[in-house]
C-alpha positions in Angstrom: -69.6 -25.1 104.4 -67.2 -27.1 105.8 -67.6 -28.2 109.6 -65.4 -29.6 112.5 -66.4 -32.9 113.3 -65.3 -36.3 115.6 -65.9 -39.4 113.6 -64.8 -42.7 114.8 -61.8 -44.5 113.5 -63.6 -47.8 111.9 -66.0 -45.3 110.0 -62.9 -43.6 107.8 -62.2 -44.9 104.3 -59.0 -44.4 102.4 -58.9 -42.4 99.3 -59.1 -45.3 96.7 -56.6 -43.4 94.7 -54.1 -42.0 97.5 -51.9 -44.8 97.3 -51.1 -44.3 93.5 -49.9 -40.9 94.4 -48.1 -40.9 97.6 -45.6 -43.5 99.0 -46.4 -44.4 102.9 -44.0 -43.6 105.7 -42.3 -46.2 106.5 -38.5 -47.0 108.1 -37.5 -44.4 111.0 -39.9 -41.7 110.2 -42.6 -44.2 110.4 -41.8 -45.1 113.9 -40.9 -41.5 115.1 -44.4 -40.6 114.1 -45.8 -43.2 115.9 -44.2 -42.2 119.1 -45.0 -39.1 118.5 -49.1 -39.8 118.2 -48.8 -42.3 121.6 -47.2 -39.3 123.2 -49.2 -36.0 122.3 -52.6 -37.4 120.2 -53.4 -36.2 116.8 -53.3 -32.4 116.7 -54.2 -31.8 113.2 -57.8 -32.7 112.2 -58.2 -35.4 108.9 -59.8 -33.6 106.0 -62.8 -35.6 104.9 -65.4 -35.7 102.3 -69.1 -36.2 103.9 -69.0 -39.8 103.1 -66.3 -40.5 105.6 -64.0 -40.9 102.7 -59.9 -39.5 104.0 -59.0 -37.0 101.8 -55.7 -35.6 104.0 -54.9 -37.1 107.0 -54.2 -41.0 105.6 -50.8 -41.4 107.2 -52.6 -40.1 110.6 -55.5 -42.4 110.2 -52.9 -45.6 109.7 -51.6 -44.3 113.1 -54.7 -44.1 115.1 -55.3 -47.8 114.2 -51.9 -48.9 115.2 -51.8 -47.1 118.3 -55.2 -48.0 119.1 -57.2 -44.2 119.4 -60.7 -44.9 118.7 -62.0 -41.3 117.8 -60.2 -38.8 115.7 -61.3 -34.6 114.8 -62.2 -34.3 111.0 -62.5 -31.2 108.8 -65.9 -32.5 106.8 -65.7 -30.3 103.5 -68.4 -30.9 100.9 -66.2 -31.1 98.1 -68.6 -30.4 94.5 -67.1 -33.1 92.4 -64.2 -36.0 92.4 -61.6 -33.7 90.3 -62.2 -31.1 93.0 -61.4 -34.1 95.6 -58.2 -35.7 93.8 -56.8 -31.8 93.9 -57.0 -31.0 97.4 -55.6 -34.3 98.3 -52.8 -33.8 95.9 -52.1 -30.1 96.8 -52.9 -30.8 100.7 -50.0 -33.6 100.7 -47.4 -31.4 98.9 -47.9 -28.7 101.4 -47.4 -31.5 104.2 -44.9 -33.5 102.5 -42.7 -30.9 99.8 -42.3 -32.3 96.3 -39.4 -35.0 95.8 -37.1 -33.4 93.7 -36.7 -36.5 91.2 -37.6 -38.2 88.5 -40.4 -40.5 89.6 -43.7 -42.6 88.6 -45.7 -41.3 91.3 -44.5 -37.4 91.0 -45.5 -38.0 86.6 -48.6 -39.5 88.1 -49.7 -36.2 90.2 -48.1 -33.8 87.2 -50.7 -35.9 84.7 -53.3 -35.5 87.2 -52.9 -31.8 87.8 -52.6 -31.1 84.4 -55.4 -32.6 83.2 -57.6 -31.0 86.2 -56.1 -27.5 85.5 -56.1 -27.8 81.5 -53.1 -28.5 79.8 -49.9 -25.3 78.9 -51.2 -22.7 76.8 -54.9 -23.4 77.4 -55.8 -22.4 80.8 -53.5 -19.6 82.4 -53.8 -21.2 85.9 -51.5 -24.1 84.6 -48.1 -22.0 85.5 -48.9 -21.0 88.6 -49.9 -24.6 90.1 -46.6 -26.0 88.3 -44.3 -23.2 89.9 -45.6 -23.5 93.4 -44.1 -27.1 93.2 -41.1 -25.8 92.3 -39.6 -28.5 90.1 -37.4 -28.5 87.0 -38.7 -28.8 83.3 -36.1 -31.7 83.0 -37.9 -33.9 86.4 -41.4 -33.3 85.1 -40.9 -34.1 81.7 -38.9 -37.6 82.7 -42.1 -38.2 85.3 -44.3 -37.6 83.0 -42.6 -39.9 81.2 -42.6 -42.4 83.5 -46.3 -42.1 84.6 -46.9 -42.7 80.3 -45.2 -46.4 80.6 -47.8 -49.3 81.0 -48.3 -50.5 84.9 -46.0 -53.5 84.6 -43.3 -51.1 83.4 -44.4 -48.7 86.3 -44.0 -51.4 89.0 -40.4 -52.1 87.9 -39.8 -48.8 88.8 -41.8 -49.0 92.1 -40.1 -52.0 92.8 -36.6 -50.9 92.1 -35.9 -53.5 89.4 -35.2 -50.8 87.0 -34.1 -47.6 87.5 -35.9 -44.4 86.7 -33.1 -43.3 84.0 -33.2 -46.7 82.5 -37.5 -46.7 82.3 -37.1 -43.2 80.2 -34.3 -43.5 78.5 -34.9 -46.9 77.0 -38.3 -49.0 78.4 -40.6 -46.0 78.3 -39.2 -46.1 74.0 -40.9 -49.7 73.7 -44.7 -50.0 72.6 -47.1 -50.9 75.3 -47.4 -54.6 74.1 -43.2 -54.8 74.2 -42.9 -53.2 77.8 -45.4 -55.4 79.1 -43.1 -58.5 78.1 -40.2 -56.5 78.8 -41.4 -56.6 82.8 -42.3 -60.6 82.1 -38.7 -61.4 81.1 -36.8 -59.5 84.4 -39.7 -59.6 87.0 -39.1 -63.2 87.6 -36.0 -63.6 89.6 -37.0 -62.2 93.3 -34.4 -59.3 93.9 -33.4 -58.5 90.4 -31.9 -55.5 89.8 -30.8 -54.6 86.0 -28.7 -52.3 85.2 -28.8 -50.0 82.0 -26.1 -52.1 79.8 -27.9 -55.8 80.9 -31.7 -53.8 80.2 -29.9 -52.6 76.4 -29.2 -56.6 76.2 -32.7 -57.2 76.9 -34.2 -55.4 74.5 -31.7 -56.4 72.2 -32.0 -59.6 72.3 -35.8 -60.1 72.6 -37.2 -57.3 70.5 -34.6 -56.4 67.6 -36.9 -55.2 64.9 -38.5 -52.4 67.7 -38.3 -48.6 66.8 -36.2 -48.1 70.3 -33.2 -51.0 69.0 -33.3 -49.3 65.3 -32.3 -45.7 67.1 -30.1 -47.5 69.3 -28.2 -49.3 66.3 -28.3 -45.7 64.5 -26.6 -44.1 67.8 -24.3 -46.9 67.9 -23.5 -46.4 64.2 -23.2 -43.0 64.7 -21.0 -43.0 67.5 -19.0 -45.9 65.6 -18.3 -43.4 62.9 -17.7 -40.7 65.3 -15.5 -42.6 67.0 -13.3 -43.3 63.7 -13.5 -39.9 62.8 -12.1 -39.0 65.9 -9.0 -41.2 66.2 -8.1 -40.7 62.4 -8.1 -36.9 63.3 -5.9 -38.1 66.7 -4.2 -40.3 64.8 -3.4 -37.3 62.6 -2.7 -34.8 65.2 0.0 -37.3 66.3 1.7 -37.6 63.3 2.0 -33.8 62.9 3.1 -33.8 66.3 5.7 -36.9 65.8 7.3 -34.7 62.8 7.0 -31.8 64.8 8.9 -33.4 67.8 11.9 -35.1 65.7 12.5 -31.7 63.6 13.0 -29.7 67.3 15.2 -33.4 67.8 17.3 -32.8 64.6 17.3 -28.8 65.5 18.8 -29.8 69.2 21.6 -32.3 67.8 22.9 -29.3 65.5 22.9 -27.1 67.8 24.8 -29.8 70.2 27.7 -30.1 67.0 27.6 -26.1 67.1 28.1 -25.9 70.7 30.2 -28.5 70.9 32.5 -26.8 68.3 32.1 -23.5 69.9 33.3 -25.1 73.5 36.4 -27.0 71.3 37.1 -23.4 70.1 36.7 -21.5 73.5 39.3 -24.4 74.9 41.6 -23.5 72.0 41.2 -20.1 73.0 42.2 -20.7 76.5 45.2 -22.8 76.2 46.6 -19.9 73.8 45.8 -17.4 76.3 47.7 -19.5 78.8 50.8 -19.7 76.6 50.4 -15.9 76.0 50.3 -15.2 79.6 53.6 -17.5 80.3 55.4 -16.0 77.7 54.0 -12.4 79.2 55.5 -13.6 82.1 58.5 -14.3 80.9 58.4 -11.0 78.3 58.2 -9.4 81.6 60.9 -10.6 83.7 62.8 -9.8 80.5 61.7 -6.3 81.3 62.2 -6.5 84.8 66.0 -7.6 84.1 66.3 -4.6 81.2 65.1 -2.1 83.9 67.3 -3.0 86.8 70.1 -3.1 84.0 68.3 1.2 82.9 68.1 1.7 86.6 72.1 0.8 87.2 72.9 3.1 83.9 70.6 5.7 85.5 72.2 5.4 89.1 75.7 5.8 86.8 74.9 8.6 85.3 73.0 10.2 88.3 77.0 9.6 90.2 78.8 11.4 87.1 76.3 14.1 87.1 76.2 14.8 90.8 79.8 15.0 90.7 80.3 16.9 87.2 77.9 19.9 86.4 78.6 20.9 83.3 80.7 19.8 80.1 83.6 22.3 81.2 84.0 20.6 84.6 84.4 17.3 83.0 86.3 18.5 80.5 88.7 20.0 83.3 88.7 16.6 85.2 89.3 14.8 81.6 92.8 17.0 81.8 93.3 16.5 85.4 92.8 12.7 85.1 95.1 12.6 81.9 97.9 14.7 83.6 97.7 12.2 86.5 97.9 9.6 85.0 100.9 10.3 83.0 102.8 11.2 85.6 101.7 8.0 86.9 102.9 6.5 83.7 106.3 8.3 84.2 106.3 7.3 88.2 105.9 3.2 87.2 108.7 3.6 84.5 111.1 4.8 86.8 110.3 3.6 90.3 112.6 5.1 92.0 110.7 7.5 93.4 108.3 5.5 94.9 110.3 2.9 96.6 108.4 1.1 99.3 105.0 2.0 97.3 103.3 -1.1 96.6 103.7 -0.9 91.8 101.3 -3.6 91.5 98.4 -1.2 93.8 99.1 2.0 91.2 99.2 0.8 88.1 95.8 -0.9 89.5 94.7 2.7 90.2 95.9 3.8 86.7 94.2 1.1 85.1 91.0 2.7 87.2 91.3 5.9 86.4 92.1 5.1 82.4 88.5 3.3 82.9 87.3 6.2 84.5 88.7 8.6 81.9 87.2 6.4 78.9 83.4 6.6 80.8 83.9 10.5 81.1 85.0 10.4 77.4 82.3 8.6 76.3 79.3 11.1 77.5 81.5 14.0 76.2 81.5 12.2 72.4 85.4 12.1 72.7 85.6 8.9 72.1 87.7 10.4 69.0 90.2 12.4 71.0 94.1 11.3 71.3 94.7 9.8 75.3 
């Protein structure tokens, strides 16, 4: 039965194996916590086994010792065995401190753990429900897993940020034990060092080239070499076709250029002759114009003579008057004596006239044939 308990600060023992699972708080969380703890005390009791040993409550502990609290409250639980101890302080911690959501050494360390307490997939039917209350990906707990798999001097490039997670499972985690061990010899010397995939390829490279890891990277690099030809002939192809295909659309504009450039030669042609028809319409039609004033002043003509003679008898009668008239006219001029003082030159003028007038009349009657 577990039991509520003050134990003093110097008697409490770290978990020998909490610092291979969980990171410390350090940075600004560490110092808001400790604020924090001088302010308002520890509220939450430590979980404890009954040997004094910290289960949960190890980032609390390492405050109480900075900040000087002598006596802290403990939850004493009497666990039955160590697996049942290396669970709750796994399980506890998650609850308290969520799962981080990335590839890591020490998340493949607690998914090993856990795994091996609970029994491993398809054995034990409690081994789903513990991995989906952490609520990680396949992908991140196959990579840790991965990770926590490497050799500790592999591990501790990781810890230590000289590698990068993708770089330990992608490449170092391929090497055998003995090979990742000197891996971490050659590039944990230089205080600092950082590698980056492409110089950690070089590495292995270089100092391991008959390993499994560099004969699947020469395959891939083969593979993509071939690849890579395959693609640019088939490019190299695809541009060609498209080369021809451009330049036959070039030779298909440049004939139809010639044909539109005939066609616009043509239309010009066309204009310019439509221009000289419309001047010599013009012209045609002040032809016209001239031919209708010239109808209109026959017209007006013959609208006088037929105003002034109805009917073929009347003109016929003024056809006799004008011949009788102008006979005696005739007879007047040939003997002027009679007409002394008239002015000759002015009536044989008016004779001349009416003869004129006499030949019009004749010639609507059709008597052009008749004797004067």
């Amino acid at each position: 039965m577990a039991d509520f308990v003050v134990r003093k600060v110097e008697e409490l023992k770290n978990h020998p194996k909490n610092d291979y699972f969980f990171d410390e708080i350090d940075g600004e969380k560490w110092e808001e916590f400790l604020t924090s703890v001088q302010r308002n005390g520890i509220y939450n009791p430590l979980v404890i086994t009954p040997d004094n040993v910290v289960v949960s409550g190890h980032q609390r502990l390492r405050a109480c010792k900075a900040t000087g609290i002598k006596e802290v409250k403990c939850l004493v639980i009497p666990f039955q065995n160590d697996d049942e101890v290396i669970k709750a302080m796994i399980e506890i911690n998650i609850r308290q401190r969520g799962v981080i959501n990335s590839p890591s050494v020490k998340l493949g360390r607690i998914l090993t753990e856990l795994e091996r307490i609970y029994g491993t997939e398809g054995q034990v039917g409690t081994t789903k429900e513990w991995r989906s209350k952490l609520t990680i990906s396949r992908n991140i707990a196959s990579r840790s897993k991965k990770l926590a798999g490497m050799t500790e001097e592999a591990q501790q490039l990781v810890e230590d940020e000289v590698i990068t997670a993708q770089t330990a499972c992608e490449l170092v985690s391929k090497l055998s034990d003995e090979e990742q061990r000197r891996f971490a010899e050659l590039v944990s010397g230089i205080p600092g060092m950082k590698l980056s995939f492409g110089d950690a390829i070089e590495t292995v490279t270089e100092n391991f080239p008959d390993s499994e890891v560099v004969q699947k990277l020469n395959e891939k690099l083969a593979k993509a070499q071939n690849e890579q030809n395959e693609t640019e002939l088939d490019l190299r192809s695809k541009l060609d076709a498209a080369i021809q295909r451009e330049r036959s659309t070039y030779e298909l504009l440049q004939m139809e250029k010639k044909r539109r450039k005939k066609d616009a030669e043509e239309f010009e042609r066309r204009m310019d002759a439509s221009e000289q028809m419309f001047a010599d319409s013009d012209e045609a039609a002040n032809g016209f114009k001239d031919k209708i004033a010239e109808l209109e002043s026959q017209l007006a003509e013959e609208q006088e003579f037929s105003s002034s003679a109805q009917s073929s008898a009347d003109l016929n009668s003024l056809c006799a008057i004008l011949k009788g008239t102008i006979g005696g006219l005739t007879e007047l001029s040939n003997d002027p004596t009679p007409l002394e003082g008239y002015d000759k030159d002015k009536a044989i003028g008016l004779v001349q006239e009416m003869g004129e007038v006499l030949g019009r009349i004749r010639h609507r009657l059709g008597m052009e044939g008749d004797a004067a």
